[in-house]
Every structure is written in structure tokens, then in C-alpha cells.
C-alpha positions in Angstrom: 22.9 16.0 -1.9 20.3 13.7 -0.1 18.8 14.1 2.9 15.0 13.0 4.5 12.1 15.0 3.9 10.6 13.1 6.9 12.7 11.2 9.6 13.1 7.5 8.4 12.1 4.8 10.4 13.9 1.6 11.3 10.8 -0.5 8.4 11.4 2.7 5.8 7.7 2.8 5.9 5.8 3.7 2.5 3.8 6.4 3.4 6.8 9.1 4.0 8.7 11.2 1.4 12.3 10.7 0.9 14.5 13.6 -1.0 16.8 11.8 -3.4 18.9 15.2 -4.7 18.2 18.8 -4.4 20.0 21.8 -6.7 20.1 25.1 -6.4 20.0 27.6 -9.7 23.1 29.8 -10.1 22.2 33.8 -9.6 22.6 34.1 -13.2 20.4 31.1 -14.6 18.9 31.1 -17.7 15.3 30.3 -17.7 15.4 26.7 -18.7 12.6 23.7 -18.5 13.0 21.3 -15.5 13.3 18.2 -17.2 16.9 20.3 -19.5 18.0 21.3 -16.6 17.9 18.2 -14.0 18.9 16.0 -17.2 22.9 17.4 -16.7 23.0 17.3 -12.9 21.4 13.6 -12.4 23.7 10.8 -12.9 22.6 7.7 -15.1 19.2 9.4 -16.0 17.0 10.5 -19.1 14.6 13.2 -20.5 11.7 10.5 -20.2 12.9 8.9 -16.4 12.4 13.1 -15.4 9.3 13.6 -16.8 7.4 10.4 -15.3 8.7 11.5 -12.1 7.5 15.4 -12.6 3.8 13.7 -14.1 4.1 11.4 -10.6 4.3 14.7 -8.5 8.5 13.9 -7.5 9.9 17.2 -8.5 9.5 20.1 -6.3 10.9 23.7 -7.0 10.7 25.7 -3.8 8.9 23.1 -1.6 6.0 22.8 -4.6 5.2 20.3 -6.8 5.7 21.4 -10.6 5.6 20.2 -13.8 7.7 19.0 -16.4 7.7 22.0 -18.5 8.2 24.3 -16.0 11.1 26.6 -16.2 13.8 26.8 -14.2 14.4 30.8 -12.7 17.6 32.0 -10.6 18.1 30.6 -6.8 15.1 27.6 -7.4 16.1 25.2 -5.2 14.8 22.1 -6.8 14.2 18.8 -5.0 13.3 15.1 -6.2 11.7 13.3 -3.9 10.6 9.7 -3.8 8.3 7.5 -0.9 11.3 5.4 -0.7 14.5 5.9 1.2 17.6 6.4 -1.1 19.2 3.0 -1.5 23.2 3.2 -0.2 24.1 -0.3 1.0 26.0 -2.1 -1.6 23.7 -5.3 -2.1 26.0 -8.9 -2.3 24.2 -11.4 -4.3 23.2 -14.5 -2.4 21.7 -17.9 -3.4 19.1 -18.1 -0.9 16.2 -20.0 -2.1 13.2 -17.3 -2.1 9.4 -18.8 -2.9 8.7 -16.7 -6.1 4.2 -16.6 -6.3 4.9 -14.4 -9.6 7.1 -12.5 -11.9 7.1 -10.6 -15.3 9.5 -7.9 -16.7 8.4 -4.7 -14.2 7.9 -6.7 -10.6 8.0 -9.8 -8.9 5.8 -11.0 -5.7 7.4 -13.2 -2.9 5.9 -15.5 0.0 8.6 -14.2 2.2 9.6 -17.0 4.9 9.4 -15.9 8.6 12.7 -15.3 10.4 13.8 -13.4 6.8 15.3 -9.8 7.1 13.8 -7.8 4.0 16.6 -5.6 3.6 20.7 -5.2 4.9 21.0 -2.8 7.7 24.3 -1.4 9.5 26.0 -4.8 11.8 23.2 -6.9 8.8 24.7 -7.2 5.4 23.5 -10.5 4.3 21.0 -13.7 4.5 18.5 -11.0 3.6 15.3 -11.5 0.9 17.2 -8.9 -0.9 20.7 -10.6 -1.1 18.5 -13.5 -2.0 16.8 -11.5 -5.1 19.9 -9.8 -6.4 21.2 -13.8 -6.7 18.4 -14.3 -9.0 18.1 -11.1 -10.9 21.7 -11.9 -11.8 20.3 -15.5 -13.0 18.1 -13.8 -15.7 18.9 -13.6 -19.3 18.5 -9.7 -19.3 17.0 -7.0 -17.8 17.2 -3.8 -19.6 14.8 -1.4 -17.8 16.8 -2.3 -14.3 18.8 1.1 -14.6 20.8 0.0 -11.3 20.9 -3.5 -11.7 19.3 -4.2 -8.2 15.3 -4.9 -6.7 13.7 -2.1 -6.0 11.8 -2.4 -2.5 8.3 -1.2 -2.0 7.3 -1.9 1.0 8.3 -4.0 3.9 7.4 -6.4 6.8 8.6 -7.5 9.7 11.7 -10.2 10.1 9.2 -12.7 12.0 6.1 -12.1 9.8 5.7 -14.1 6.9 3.7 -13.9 3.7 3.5 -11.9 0.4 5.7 -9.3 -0.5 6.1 -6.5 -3.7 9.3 -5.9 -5.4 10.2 -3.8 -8.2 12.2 -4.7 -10.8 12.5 -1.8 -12.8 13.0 2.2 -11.5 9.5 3.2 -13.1 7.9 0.2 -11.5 9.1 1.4 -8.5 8.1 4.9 -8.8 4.8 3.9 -9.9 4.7 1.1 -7.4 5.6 3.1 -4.4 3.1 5.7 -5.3 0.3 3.3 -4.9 1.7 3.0 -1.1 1.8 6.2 -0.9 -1.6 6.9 -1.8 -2.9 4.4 0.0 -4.4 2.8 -2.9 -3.1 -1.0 -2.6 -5.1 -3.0 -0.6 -3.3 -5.2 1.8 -4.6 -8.3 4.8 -2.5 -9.7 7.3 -3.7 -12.6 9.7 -3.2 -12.5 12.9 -3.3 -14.5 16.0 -4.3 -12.4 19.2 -4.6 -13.1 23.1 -8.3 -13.1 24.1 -11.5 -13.2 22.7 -12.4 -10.2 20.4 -15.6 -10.1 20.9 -16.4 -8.7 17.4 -15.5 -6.5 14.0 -13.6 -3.2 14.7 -11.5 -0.4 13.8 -8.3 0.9 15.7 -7.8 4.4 15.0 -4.6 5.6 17.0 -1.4 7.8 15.9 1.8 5.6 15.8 4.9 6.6 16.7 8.3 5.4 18.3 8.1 4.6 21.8 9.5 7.4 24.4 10.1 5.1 26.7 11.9 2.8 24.5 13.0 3.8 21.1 13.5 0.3 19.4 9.4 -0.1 19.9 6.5 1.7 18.9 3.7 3.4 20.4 0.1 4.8 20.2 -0.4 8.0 21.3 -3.7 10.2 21.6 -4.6 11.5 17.4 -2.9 14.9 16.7 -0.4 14.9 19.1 2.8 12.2 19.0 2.8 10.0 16.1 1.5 9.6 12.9 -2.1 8.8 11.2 -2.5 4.8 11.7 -6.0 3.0 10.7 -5.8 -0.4 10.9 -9.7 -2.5 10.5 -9.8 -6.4 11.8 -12.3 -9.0 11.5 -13.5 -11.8 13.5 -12.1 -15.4 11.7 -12.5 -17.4 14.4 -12.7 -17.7 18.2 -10.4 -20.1 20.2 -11.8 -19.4 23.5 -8.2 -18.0 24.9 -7.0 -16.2 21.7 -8.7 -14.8 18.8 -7.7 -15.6 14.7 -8.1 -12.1 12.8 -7.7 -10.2 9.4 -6.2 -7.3 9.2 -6.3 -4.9 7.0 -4.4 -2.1 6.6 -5.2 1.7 5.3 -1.7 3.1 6.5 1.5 1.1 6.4 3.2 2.5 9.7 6.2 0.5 11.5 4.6 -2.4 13.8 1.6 -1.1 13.1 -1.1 -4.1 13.7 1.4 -5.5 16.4 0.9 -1.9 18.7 -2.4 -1.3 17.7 -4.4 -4.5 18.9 -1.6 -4.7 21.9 -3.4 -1.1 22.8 -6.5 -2.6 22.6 -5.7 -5.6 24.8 -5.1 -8.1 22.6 -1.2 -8.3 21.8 0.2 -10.8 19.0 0.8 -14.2 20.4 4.7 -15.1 20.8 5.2 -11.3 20.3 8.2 -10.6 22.2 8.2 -6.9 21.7 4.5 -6.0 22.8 4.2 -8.8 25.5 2.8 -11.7 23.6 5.3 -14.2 24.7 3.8 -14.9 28.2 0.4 -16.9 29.1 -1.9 -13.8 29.3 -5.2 -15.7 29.2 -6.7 -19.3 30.4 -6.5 -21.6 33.2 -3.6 -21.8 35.9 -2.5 -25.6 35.4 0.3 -27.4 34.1 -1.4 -28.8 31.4 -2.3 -25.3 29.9 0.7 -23.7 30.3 2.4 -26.5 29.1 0.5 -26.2 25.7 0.8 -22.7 25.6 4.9 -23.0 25.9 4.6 -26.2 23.2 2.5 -23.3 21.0 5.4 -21.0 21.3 7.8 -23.1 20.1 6.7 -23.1 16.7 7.1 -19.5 16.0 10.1 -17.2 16.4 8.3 -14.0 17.1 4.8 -12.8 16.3 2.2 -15.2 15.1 1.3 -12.9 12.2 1.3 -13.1 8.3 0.7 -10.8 5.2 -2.0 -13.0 3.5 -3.6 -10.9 0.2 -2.0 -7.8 -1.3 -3.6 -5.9 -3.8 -2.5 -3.4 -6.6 -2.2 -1.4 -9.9 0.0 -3.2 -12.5 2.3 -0.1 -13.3 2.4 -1.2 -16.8 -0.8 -3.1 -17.6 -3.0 -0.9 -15.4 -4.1 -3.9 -14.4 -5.3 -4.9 -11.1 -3.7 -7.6 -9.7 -4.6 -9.8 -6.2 -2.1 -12.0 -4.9 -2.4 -14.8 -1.6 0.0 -16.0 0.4 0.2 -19.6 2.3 0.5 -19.5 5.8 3.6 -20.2 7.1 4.3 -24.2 8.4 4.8 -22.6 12.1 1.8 -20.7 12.0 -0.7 -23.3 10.1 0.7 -26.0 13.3 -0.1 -23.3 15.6 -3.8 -22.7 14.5 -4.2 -26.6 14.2 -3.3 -27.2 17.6 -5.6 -24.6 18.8 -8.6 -25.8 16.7 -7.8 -29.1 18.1 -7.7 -27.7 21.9 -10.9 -26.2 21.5 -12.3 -29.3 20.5 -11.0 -31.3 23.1 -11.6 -28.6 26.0 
């Protein structure tokens, strides 16, 4: 039996919990440890895959987090849960070409190309990054600690934002991985192009939540009522007059979280289609201006906006690890032409 803990999102955002199966003791249950008793009821499992999910706070009896040596009494009803949705689209490998920054035996990190859907969705069952990975894994001489044979997603961005990307290649990467999400322990920069000039450093501090009004968009609304928790911090990289270059960086991982945050603010994505980017919201009223602005469209299909760094915990080194992304060819065009108009204007 699966079902959500919390209601999944459209992005299957990190910082939720998903239940992946949930028992319930007979009347007449012998006491028996947790880690006995899930081993006979979990397909394709082990003693030591049980236990690193009870020591990673996964097993609930009753709604509670126990341990692994905790033992099982009549009518528990026991739950593993996991800050990842359960996986139940059957994957077709594809051989997309994917820009690979880095791989070992437990993950592998991705410059993922804008227009790129991370994952298949119902009416979207292929051309995805993970069609394009499953292509690949098959491609490797072996991998032993894959106990389903298929990536194991982290984390996710947007179809029209580019940059780096987390993948787990392995089911204890994953757990460990997606903890680190969950936690809020990985440390993650996006850049972004904005309309108007931000005049300096700040913080947005608004709940996130689907839209009311429209359901396939997201909205802020006031803290502690609609929504969930969203921080997102940005800094200044460089003025353009009309629009503004920024870094983002994230402390929660909501959906379209830096695209409805600085629109809330005033200063929407440029090209963003969904938060009213895609219009001339700032500069002069000639043809000449607009005519740039439409030419600056062009080069993007959505959102001028990039995951640059992401930072985390090696699950099996304990390592930390810092990776950068290159700016998409759309993107790097679009700054240059502004840099250029600023010059020139």
C-alpha cells in the first residue's frame, strides 16, 4: 500500500515526505524487531537496506519515528517513508545525448539542457533527462548496488531552466542523497535574469503554494496561512539598467519557487511565460527597444534562469563535493547582448 504523507506537487519537490508501504500487525503478533519483520513483507529488500532507512529516520510505527531494533507489538501500523515520490512510470531507455560534469559508482551530476523534461509524466513518456540516463546506465559494464536498475531522482528543475542536476545511482545514495534535501543541508545557486533594477542584496521570505486562481501556477501567500515555508536570498551580479542579473540561492526547494518569489517582489523572470515575464515591462516606448527586447526573447524558450553551483555530502565518502554548471548558449547570448546594450545606450 502507498499513498502521500503530503500532497505531491507537479516538481515532486524535496522537502515533503512520501509513504512508500505501510503494514499493519495481526491481533495476535509476536513481538518481533522491525527490521525481521518488514524483511518478509518488502519485496527485493535486505536486513541492511531496513536498517539504513530506520538509522535515516524512514520507519515509523504509529506515526513515530523508531529504530531498528524496535519491536514490533499487535495492531502497529508501520510506515516507510521516503522525501521522494514512489517511482511507478515504467522508464524506456533513450539515447539522448546528456552533458555528464561527473560520475562514480553511487551518483552522477548533469548540466541539464533547457527545454529538457527531468522526468515522464502522464500524456509525457519520453525525450526526458531520465529516458536519456536509463540509455546510459544500460551502457555500463555493471552496476550492482542499482537494486531497480533505474536513476534515482533527487531533486528537480524546471523544463526551461538549465544547469546542474543530482542523480542517484544507487537506492542508499538516494536515501542518503534525498535526506540532504530534505534537511536542507545542500547548498544550491541559480542565476537569474529579472525585469528592473534591484536595487540591492535581499531576502524573500513568503509561503508558496499552488495558485487558487490557477492551479497549474504557483503562489505566495501571507506566512502561516496558504502555502508552505519558502526562503529564497539573491544577490546583486550586475545591473543592466532595464533588468537585473542575480544569484539565487535557495534554503527550501519549493515548486517555481525563485520564479514566484521575485515576480512577488516586482521583478518577474524575463521570457517567463507563467509569471509575466514575456512582455516589455520596463524601458523606453520605441521601436528600437522593443525590437531588441523581442530579438532577446527569442533566444530562450521560457524563463531566463539557470541552476549554476550545487553543493553536498558525498553519501559514501562524506565528502563535500561543489559542482558548476555553464550557462546555457541561449542565456550566455542573452546577457551578452545586454552588456552590449548598456554599453551602447
Amino acid at each position: 500500500m502507498t499513498e502521500d504523507l503530503v500532497t505531491e506537487n507537479e516538481q515532486g519537490q524535496e522537502d515533503e515526505l512520501f509513504e512508500h508501504y505501510r503494514f499493519t500487525a495481526d491481533p495476535g503478533q509476536d513481538l518481533l524487531r522491525i527490521d525481521k519483520f518488514l524483511l518478509d513483507r518488502i519485496p527485493n529488500t535486505s536486513r541492511n537496506k531496513i536498517q539504513v532507512a530506520a538509522r535515516n529516520g524512514n520507519v515509523l510505527v504509529n506515526g513515530i519515528v523508531v529504530k531498528q531494533n524496535y519491536r514490533i507489538k499487535p495492531h502497529d501500523v508501520v510506515s516507510i517513508v521516503m522525501p521522494f515520490p514512489v517511482r511507478e512510470i515504467e522508464l524506456i531507455a533513450q539515447n539522448i545525448p546528456i552533458d555528464i560534469v561527473y560520475e562514480d559508482d553511487e551518483l552522477i551530476i548533469v548540466n541539464k539542457s533547457v527545454n529538457m523534461v527531468v522526468h515522464p509524466g502522464y500524456g509525457n513518456y519520453s525525450g526526458t533527462l531520465l529516458n536519456a540516463l536509463i540509455y546510459h546506465f544500460s551502457e555500463l559494464p555493471s552496476m550492482p548496488k542499482n537494486y531497480y536498475g533505474r536513476p534515482g531522482l533527487v531533486h528537480r528543475i524546471d523544463k526551461n531552466t538549465s544547469g546542474v542536476l543530482l542523480v542517484a545511482k544507487t537506492e542508499d545514495a538516494l536515501t542518503h542523497l534525498a535526506k540532504q534535501f530534505y534537511d536542507k543541508t545542500t547548498e544550491r545557486t541559480y542565476w537569474a535574469l529579472v525585469w528592473g533594477d534591484v536595487k540591492e542584496d535581499g531576502t524573500v521570505n513568503k509561503n508558496v503554494g499552488r495558485s487558487i486562481k490557477n492551479r497549474k501556477i504557483m503562489a505566495v501567500f501571507p506566512e502561516g496561512d496558504l502555502g508552505k515555508h519558502a526562503v529564497t536570498h539573491y544577490t546583486v551580479l550586475k545591473k543592466y539598467g532595464w533588468v537585473t542579473l542575480l544569484e539565487c540561492r535557495l534554503e527550501t526547494g519549493r515548486t517555481h519557487q525563485i520564479r514566484v518569489h521575485l515576480q512577488s517582489i516586482g521583478h518577474p523572470l524575463f521570457n517567463d511565460p507563467e509569471y509575466g515575464g514575456n512582455k516589455l515591462m520596463r524601458g523606453p516606448n520605441n521601436v528600437g527597444y522593443k525590437k531588441f527586447i523581442d530579438d532577446c526573447f527569442e533566444l530562450l524558450p521560457g524563463q531566463a534562469l539557470h541552476a549554476k553551483t550545487l553543493g553536498f555530502i558525498h553519501p559514501v565518502k562524506k565528502t563535500k563535493m561543489s559542482f558548476s554548471s555553464s550557462l546555457n548558449d541561449g542565456m550566455e547570448t542573452l546577457i551578452e547582448r545586454w552588456e552590449k546594450y548598456t554599453i551602447e545606450n
